[in-house]
ZAMARGU-4260 file (C-alpha; in steps of 0.2 Angstrom, whole numbers, plus 5000, padded with zeros to 4 digits):
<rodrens>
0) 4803/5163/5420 | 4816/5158/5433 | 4834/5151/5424 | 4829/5132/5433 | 4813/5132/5423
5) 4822/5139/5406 | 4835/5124/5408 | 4824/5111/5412 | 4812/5116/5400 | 4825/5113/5388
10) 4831/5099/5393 | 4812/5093/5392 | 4813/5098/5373 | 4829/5092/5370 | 4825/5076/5375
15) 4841/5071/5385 | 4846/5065/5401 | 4855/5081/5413 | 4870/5073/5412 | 4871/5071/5393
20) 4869/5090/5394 | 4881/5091/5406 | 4895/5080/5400 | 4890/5088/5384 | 4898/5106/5393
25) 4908/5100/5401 | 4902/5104/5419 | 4901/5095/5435 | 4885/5084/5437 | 4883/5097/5455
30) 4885/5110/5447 | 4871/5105/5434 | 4859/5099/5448 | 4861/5115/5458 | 4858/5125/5441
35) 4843/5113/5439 | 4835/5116/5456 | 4838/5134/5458 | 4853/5133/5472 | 4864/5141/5459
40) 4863/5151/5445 | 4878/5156/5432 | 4886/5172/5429 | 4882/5179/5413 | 4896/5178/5402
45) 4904/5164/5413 | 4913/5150/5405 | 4902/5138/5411 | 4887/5148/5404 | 4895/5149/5386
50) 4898/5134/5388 | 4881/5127/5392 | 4872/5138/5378 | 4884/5131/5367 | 4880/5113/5373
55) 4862/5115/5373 | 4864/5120/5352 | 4875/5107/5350 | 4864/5095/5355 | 4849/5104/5346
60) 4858/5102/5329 | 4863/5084/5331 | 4843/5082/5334 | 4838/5094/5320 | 4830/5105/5329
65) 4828/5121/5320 | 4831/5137/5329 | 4839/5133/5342 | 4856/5142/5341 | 4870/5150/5354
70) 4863/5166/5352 | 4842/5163/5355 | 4848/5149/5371 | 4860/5166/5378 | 4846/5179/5375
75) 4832/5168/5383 | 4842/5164/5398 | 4849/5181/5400 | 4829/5185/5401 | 4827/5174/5414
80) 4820/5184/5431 | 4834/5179/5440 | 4846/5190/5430 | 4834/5204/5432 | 4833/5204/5451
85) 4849/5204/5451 | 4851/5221/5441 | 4840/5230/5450 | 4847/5223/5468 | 4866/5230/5462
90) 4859/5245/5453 | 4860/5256/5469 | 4877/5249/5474 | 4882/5252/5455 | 4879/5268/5455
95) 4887/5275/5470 | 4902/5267/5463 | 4898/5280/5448 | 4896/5295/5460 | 4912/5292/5468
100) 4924/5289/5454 | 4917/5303/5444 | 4914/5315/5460 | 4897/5317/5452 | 4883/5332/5459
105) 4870/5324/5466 | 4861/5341/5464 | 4864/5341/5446 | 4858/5324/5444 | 4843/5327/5454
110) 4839/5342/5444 | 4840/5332/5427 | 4833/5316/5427 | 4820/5323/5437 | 4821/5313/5452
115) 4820/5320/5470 | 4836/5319/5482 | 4828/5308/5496 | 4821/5297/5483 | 4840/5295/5474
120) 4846/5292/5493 | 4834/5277/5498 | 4840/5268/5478 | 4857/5272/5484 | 4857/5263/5502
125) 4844/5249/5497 | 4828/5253/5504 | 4819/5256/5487 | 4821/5252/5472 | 4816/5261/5458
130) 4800/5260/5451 | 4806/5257/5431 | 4824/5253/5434 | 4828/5252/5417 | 4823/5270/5410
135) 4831/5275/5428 | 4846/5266/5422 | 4846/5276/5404 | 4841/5293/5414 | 4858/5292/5424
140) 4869/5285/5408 | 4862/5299/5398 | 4866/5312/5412 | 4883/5305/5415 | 4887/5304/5395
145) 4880/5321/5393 | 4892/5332/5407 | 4906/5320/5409 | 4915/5317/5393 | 4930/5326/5396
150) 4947/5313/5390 | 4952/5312/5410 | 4934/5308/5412 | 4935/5296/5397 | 4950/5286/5405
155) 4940/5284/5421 | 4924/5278/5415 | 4935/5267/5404 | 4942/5259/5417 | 4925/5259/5427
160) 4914/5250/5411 | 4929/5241/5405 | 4927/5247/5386 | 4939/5254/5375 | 4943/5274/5379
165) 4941/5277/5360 | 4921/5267/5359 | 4915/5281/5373 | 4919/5297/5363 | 4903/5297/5356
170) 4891/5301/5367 | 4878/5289/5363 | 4888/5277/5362 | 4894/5282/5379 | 4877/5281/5387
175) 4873/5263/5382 | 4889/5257/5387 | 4885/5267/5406 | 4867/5261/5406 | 4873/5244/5403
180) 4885/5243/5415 | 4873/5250/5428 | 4861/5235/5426 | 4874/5223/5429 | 4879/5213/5446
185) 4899/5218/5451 | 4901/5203/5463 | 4919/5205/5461 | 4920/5218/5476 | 4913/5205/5487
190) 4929/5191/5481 | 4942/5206/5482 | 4936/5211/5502 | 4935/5193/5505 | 4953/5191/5497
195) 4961/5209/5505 | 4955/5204/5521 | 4966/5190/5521 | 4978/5196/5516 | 4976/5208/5531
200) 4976/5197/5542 | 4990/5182/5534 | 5005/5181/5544 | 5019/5171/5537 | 5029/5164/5554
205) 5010/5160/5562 | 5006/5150/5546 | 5023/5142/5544 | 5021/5137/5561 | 5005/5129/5560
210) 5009/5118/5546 | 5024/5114/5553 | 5035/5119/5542 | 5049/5120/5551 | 5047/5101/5554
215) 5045/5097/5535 | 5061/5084/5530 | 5065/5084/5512 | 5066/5065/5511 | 5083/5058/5504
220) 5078/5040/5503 | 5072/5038/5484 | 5056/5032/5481 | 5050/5017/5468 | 5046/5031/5452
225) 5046/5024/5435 | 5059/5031/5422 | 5043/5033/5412 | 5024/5031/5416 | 5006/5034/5407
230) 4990/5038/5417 | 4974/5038/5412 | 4958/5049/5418 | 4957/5062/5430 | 4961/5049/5447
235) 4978/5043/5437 | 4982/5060/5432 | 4982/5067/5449 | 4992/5050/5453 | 5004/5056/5441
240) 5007/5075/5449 | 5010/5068/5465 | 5024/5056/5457 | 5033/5073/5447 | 5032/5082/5464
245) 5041/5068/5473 | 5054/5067/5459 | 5058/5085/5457 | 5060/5086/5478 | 5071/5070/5479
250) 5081/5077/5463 | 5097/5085/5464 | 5090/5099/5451 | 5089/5116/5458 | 5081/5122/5441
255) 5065/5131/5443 | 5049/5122/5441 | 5036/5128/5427 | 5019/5123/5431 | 5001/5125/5421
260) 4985/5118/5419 | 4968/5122/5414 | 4961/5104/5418 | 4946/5103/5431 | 4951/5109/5448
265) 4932/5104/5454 | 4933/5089/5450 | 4953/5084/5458 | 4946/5093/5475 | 4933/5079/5478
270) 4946/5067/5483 | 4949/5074/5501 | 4967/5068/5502 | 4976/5074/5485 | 4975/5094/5490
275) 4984/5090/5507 | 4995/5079/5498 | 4998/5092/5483 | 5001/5105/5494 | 5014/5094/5505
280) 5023/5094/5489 | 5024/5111/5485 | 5028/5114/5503 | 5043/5102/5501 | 5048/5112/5486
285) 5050/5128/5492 | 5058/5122/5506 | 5073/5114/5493 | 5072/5130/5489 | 5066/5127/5470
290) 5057/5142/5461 | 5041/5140/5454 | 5034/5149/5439 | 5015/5145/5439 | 5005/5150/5425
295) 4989/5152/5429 | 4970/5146/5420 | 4960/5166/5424 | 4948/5159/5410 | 4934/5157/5427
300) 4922/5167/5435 | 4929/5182/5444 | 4925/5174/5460 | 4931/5158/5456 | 4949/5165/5451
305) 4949/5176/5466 | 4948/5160/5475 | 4962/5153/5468 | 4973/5166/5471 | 4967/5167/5489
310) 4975/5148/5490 | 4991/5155/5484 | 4992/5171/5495 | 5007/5160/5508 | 5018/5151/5494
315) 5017/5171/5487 | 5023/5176/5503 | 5039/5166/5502 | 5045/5175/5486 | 5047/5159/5478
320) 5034/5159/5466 | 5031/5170/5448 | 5013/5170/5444 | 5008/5171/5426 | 4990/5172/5415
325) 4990/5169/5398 | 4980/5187/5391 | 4970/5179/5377 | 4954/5168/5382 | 4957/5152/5382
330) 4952/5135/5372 | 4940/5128/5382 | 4938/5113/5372 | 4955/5105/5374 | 4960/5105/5390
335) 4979/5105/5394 | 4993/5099/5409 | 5009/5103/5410 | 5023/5101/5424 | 5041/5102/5420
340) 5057/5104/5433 | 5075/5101/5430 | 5071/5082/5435 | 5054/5078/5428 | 5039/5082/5418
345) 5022/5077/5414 | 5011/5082/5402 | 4993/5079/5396 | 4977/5083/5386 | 4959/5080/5389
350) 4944/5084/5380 | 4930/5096/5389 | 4916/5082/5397 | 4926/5068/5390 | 4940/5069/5404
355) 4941/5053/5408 | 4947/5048/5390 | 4961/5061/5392 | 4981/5053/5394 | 4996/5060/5402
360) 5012/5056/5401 | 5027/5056/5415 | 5046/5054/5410 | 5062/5057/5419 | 5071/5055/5403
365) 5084/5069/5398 | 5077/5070/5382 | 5057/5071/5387 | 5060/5083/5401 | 5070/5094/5388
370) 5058/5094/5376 | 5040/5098/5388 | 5055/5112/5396 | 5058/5120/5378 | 5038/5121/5376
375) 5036/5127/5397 | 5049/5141/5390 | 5038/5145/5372 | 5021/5146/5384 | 5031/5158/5397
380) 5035/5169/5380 | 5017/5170/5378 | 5009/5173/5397 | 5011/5188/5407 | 5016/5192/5424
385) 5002/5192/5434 | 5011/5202/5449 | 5027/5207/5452 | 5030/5204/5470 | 5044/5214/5479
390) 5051/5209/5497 | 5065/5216/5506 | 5078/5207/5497 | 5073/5216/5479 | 5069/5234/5488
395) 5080/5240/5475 | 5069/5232/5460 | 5054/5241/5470 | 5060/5258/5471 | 5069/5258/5452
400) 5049/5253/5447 | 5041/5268/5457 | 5055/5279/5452 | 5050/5278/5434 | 5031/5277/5434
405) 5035/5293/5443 | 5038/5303/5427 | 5020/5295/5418 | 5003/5304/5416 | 4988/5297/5423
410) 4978/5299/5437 | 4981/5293/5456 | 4972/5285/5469 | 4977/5277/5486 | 4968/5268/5501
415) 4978/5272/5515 | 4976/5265/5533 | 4985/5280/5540 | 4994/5296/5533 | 5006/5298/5520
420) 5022/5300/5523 | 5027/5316/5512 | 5013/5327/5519 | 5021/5327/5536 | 5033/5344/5536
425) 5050/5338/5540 | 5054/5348/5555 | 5036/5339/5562 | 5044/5321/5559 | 5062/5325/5563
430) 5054/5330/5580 | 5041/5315/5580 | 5057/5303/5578 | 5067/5311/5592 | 5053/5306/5603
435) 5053/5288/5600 | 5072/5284/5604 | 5076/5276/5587 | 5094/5270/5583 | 5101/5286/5574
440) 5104/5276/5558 | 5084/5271/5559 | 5080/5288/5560 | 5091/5293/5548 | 5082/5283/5537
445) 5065/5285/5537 | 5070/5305/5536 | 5078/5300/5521 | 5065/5290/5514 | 5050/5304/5517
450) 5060/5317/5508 | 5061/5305/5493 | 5044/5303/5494 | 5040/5321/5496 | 5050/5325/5479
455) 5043/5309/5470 | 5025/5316/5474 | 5027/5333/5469 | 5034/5326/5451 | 5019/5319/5450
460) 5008/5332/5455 | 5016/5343/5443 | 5008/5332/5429 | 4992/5322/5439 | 4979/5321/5447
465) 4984/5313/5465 | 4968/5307/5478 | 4973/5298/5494 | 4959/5290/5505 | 4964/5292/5524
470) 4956/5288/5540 | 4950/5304/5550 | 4951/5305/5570 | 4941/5294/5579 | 4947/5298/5597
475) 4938/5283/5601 | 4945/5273/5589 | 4963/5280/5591 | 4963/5275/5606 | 4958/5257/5604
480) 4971/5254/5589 | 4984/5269/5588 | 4989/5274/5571 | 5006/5269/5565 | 5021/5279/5551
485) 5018/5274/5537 | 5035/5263/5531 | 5031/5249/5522 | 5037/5257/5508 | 5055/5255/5516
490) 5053/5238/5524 | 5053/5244/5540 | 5041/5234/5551 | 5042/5240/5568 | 5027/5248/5574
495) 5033/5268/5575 | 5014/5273/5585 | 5007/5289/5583 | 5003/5301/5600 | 4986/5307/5596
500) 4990/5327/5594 | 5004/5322/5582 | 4991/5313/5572 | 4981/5329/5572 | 4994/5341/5568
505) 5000/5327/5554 | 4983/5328/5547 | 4982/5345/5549 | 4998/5346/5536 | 4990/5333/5524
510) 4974/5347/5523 | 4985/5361/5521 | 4996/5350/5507 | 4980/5350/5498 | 4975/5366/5498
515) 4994/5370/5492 | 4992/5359/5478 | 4976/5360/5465 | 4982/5343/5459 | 4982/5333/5476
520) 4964/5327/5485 | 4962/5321/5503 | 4949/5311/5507 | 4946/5307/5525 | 4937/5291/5528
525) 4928/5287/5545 | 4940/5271/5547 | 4954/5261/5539 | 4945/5243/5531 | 4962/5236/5533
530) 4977/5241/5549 | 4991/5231/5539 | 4988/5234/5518 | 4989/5249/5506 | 4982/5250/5490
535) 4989/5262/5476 | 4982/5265/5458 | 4987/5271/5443 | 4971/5270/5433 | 4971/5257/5419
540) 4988/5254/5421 | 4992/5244/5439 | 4987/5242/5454 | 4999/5238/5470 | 4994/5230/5486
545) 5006/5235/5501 | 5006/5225/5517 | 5016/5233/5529 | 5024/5217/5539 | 5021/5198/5543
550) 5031/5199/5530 | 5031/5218/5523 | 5028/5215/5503 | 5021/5223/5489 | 5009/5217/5474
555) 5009/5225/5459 | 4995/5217/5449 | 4994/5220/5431 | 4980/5207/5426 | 4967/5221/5420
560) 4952/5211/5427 | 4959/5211/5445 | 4968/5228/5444 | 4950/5234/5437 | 4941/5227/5453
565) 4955/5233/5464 | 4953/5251/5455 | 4932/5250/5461 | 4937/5245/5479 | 4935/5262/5486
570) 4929/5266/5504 | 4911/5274/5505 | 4909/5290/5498 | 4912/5302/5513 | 4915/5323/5510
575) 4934/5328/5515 | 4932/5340/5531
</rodrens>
């Protein structure tokens, strides 16, 4: 049975009308209709799938229908064919994440679960599925539990299933969790391609430009506001935001501005004219010069988060803004608003499905304001930085960070769109440089700044596992879209372009670092996914995003669902030459 027909069928038993059952969870009306027709099916384990299972017993009980509980709605819609289709199509995908990460023989693998090598390569590219894809699924959990237990292994796989290190020391236990997380769909790779790509491709002065910021007049003229206001519903509510982001721009207040909200973003982007309007305000904001500390509502489907963030990528870009997630999973019952700035603030509640009902509250009153800042302040103390996001004016704050992560244990891995600095031997660069007619205190520099590499990375060599993932020469390719230095871990961001025999002798040195150090791994890729970003790891710790100008800035993301996702986003598995 499809998910549509398990849903309708209860809401055939249940005897109410779909938008009792919606309201009832707290989901759009769309969203119920697309669910009901098949368009759309729910993530497992998604909000809005908790939360209709726990509608749909809700509602059971108030009928006094017996059995009907959370628990059997979950299990019968998780045994819903759509889920299992699902499995099956990722299961190839899924496991050539696990081959990669793990570096895994495929010989060996063959050899145990009894399949043939051809037959293990057409699961792997799509063209077959297996024909029992569960006890497939248990054959190559068992397998991997059984020869890949060692602790570095542990924290991989840790990282890989997201489970506790300590759950997968035993080796059933360890099996189940991998056959498990086999059978799943990972979408998340798809929403953090689509997110890196545009990041690749942002440009900050081209996206100023086009919204015409540069033309954007922070208006001096006072506008009517109320000292004090209630609004009621979602419509008045997004009435009311517009009214604190015009306060806070026409205030004299320079105080940063806290802002959080898990209140229905679905619903408040149907009016076509409040986003333009709300981002307008935020513009003029930033252009004020005002701070921003948002917290941010992850309690959402991966993709739906990676969305959001998406929409944030150009006010991050100005280093105006501190983004936030609170770690624990949300209430998603009581729904909660809160703006606050050094002029204004408004605040609110709704109930989940009742959000018309729900009343929000604007003052620009010295004592209201200071009373929704004091419990802005007591929700920062509880959130977590989501990134930390370095630009030239806090290099310093960038380097100090690298500097003493230098000296931790952990394993390393990078996705590089050209070659590392610190595997180019100095008397190569110092000769490369002369070439390119720099200003002596440039070149000076970026010598500098590769022998601090060099000894950062030999540091952590001496302790770690190190794997960087660089493009190969494609002389066809090379000569389409020449590679550049690598310098965006200095800020620098003019183009310093590679000859093509310097970029074979340079790789040439990044072999022969390897083969000088057990600890390092080069791994040559057929092409860079992305000319303008980097991505470095330290497994189940962080992840940072390097883009190297437009402007050049650095991510370091420590939410673990994203830094898990970032950690999986590995190029194809190809064999170093």
């Amino acid at each position: 049975m499809r998910f549509s027909e398990e849903l309708n069928r209860y809401i055939l038993k249940l005897d109410c009308m779909a938008k009792e059952l919606a309201d009832a969870a707290g989901i759009s009306a769309a969203s119920m209709s697309r669910y009901r027709s098949g368009n759309r099916v729910p993530e497992l384990d998604s909000v809005h799938f908790r939360r209709l299972c726990a509608a749909i017993a809700r509602l059971a009980e108030e009928r006094h229908m017996e059995g009907v509980t959370e628990q059997t709605v979950q299990k019968r819609f998780a045994a819903c064919t759509d889920y299992a289709v699902e499995d099956q199509a990722h299961l190839g995908q899924n496991l050539n994440t696990l081959l990669r990460v793990l570096h895994m023989s495929i010989g060996r693998l063959c050899q145990s679960i009894n399949y043939d090598a051809s037959s293990i390569s057409r699961f792997r590219n799509g063209s077959r599925q297996p024909p029992e894809p569960e006890q497939f699924a248990m054959a190559v959990a068992t397998h991997t539990a059984r020869y890949y237990g060692a602790p570095e292994q542990l924290g991989i796989l840790s990282a890989l299933l997201g489970v506790p290190q300590e759950r997968l020391k035993d080796e059933t236990e360890r099996a189940y969790c991998i056959r498990d997380w086999l059978r799943r769909d990972h979408r998340a790779g798809e929403s953090v391609e689509k997110f890196l790509e545009g990041l690749n491709s942002f440009h900050l002065e081209e996206y100023l430009k086009a919204v015409h910021f540069a033309e954007i007049k922070v208006p001096t003229v006072p506008f009517q506001l109320p000292g004090t206001r209630t609004y009621s519903g979602l419509k008045e509510m997004m009435e009311g935001e517009l009214d604190f982001l015009k306060a806070t721009v026409l205030s004299k207040s320079m105080e940063p501005v806290t802002m959080f909200s898990d209140m229905p973003m679905e619903e408040m982007a149907k009016d076509p004219e409040f986003p333009k309007k709300w981002m307008m305000g935020i513009a003029m904001m930033l252009k004020k010069g005002l701070h921003i500390r948002q917290i941010h509502n992850l309690d959402r489907s991966f993709e739906e988060m990676m969305l959001g963030l998406e929409s944030w990528i150009p006010m991050y870009m100005t280093g105006q803004i501190s983004p936030y997630y609170l770690p624990k999973v949300q209430n998603d019952v009581f729904l909660h608003f809160l703006r606050v700035s050094g002029a204004a603030a408004i605040s609110g509640e709704a109930i989940a499905g009742s959000h018309e009902a729900g009343r929000y509250y604007f003052s620009k009153a010295r004592d209201d304001v200071a009373y929704c800042q004091r419990r802005a302040d007591a929700l920062l103390e509880h959130a977590q930085s989501l990134m930390d996001i370095y630009r030239r004016e806090n290099a310093g704050a960038l380097q100090a960070f690298l500097m003493a992560d230098v000296q931790l244990p952990g394993p390393r891995k990078s996705v590089l769109s050209t070659l590392p600095l610190y595997t180019m031997e100095p008397q190569t660069l110092e000769r490369f440089l002369i070439g390119k007619s720099l200003p002596d205190a440039d070149r000076e520099k970026i010598i500098g700044a590769a022998r601090a590499q060099r000894e950062m990375i030999l540091r952590v060599l001496a302790h770690s596992m190190v794997e960087d993932h660089v493009p190969g020469l494609d002389t066809r390719e090379f000569e389409r879209h020449p590679a550049s230095l690598l310098l965006s871990g200095m800020f620098y961001e003019a183009d310093i372009l590679y000859d093509r025999e310097t970029y074979r002798e340079h790789l040439k040195q990044s072999r022969r670092f390897a083969e000088q150090h057990g600890n390092y791994r080069l791994v040559e890729t057929s092409g860079n996914a992305f000319r303008n970003l980097q991505i470095y790891l330290r497994t189940g710790e962080w992840a940072m995003v390097s883009k190297g100008k437009a402007p050049a800035i650095h991510f370091v993301i420590h939410h673990p669902k994203l830094r898990e996702a970032l950690e999986l986003f590995m190029p194809p598995l190809v064999e170093p030459k």
